[in-house]
N, C-alpha and C positions, 0 to 999 in steps of 0.2 A: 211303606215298603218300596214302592215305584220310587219317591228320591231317594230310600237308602240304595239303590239299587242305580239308581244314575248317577250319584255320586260316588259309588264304587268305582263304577266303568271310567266318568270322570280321572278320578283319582290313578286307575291304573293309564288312562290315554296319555295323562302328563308323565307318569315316572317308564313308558316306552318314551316319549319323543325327549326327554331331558338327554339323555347320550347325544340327539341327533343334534342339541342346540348346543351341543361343549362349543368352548371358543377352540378353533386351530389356532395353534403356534405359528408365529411369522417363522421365512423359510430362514435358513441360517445367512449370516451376511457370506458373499464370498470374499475368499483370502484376499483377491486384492481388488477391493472396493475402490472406484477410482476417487483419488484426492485432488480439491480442486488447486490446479496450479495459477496463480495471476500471470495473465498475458505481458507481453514487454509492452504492450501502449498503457496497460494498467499499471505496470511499476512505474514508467516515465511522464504518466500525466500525474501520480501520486510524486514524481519529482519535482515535478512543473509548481504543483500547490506549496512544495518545502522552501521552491528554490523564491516565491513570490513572497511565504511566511515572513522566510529570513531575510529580505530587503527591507520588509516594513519593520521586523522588528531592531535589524539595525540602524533603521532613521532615526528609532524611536528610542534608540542608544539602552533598548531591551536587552542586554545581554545575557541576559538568562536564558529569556525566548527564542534568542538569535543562536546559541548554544544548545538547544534544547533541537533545535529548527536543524542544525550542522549536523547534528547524531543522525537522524531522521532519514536527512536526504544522502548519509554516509549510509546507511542501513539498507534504502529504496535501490541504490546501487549494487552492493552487496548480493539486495536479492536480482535483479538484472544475470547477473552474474551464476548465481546460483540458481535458477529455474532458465536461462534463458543462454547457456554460454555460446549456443550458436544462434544465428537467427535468417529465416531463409531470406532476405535482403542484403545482407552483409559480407562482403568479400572477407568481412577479417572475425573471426572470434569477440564476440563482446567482453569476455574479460582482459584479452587482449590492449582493445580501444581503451576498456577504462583505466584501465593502468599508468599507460603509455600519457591518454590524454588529459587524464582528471584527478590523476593521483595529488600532483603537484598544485594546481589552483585549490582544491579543497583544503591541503595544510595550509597553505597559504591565507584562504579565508577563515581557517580555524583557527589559525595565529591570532587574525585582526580582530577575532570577536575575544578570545582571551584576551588580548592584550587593551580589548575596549578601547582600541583607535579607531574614531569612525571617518575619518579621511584612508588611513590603511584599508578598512572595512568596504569604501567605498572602490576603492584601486583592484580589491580581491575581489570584488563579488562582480565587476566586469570582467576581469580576467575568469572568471569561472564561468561566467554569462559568453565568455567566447570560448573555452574550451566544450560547455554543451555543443556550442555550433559544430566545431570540429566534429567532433564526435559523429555529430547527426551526419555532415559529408562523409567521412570515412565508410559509415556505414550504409551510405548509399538512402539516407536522411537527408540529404540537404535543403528539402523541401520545408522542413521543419525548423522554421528560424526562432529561436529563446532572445528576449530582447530584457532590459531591464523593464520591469513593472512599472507601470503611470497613475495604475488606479489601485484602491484597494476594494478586491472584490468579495474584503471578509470584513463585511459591515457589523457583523454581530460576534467581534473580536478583537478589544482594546490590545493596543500593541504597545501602549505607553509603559515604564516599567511600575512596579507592585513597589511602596514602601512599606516594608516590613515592620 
């Protein structure tokens, strides 16, 4: 009698405290949850890596990779432009500068790797290696000098091209 009697009690102690253990609902997101934006040293150091990819893989007469490499760092620009068109350093607008400075070296080097000349490929990708610079002066960068790559710092990434 005494356990059916404390397992009554038992029994009714859990089905009071079950309400008090419901799960709450998380609160609702607010309308405008912030999204995260890439900073311009994050779009331009992810330039830095394209503008290094596409040297090695036009040594390595990759053109695939070297074209693959060109969309990449035409993209990383883009967004520069798109999250970033003003920037508090810069007397001039960034999509301005790239325009003006980088429009032309980039067809340029987009030509050489189409047209898989690697002496042209070689002529473009310094001309583009000094339009960065520009750039970095204008906008009050100049501290920031882009030189042609010496080493390759992507040891666990053949740049030779794939025979299909």
């Amino acid at each position: 009698m005494i356990r059916r009697a404390l397992a009554a009690g038992l029994f009714l102690a859990i089905l009071c405290a079950l309400p008090g253990c419901k799960r709450q609902r998380p609160p609702a997101p607010a309308a405008a949850d912030p999204v995260y934006t890439p900073g311009l040293g994050e779009i331009m150091t992810l330039t830095q890596m394209r503008h290094t990819k596409l040297w090695f893989a036009g040594q390595a007469g990759n053109w695939a990779l070297a074209s693959y490499e060109m969309d990449e760092l035409k993209e990383g620009l883009e967004d520069a432009v798109i999250f970033h068109p003003a920037h508090k350093d810069s007397p001039l607008p960034i999509p301005d500068l790239i325009d003006k400075i980088m429009t032309l070296p980039i067809r340029k080097l987009a030509d050489a790797v189409t047209a898989k000349d690697k002496k042209q490929f070689i002529a473009a990708f310094d001309d583009l290696t000094s339009a960065c610079n520009q750039c970095h002066m204008a906008a009050n960068f100049g501290f920031n000098v882009v030189t042609r790559p010496t080493a390759n710092p992507y040891t666990n990434q053949n740049f030779q091209p794939v025979h299909q």
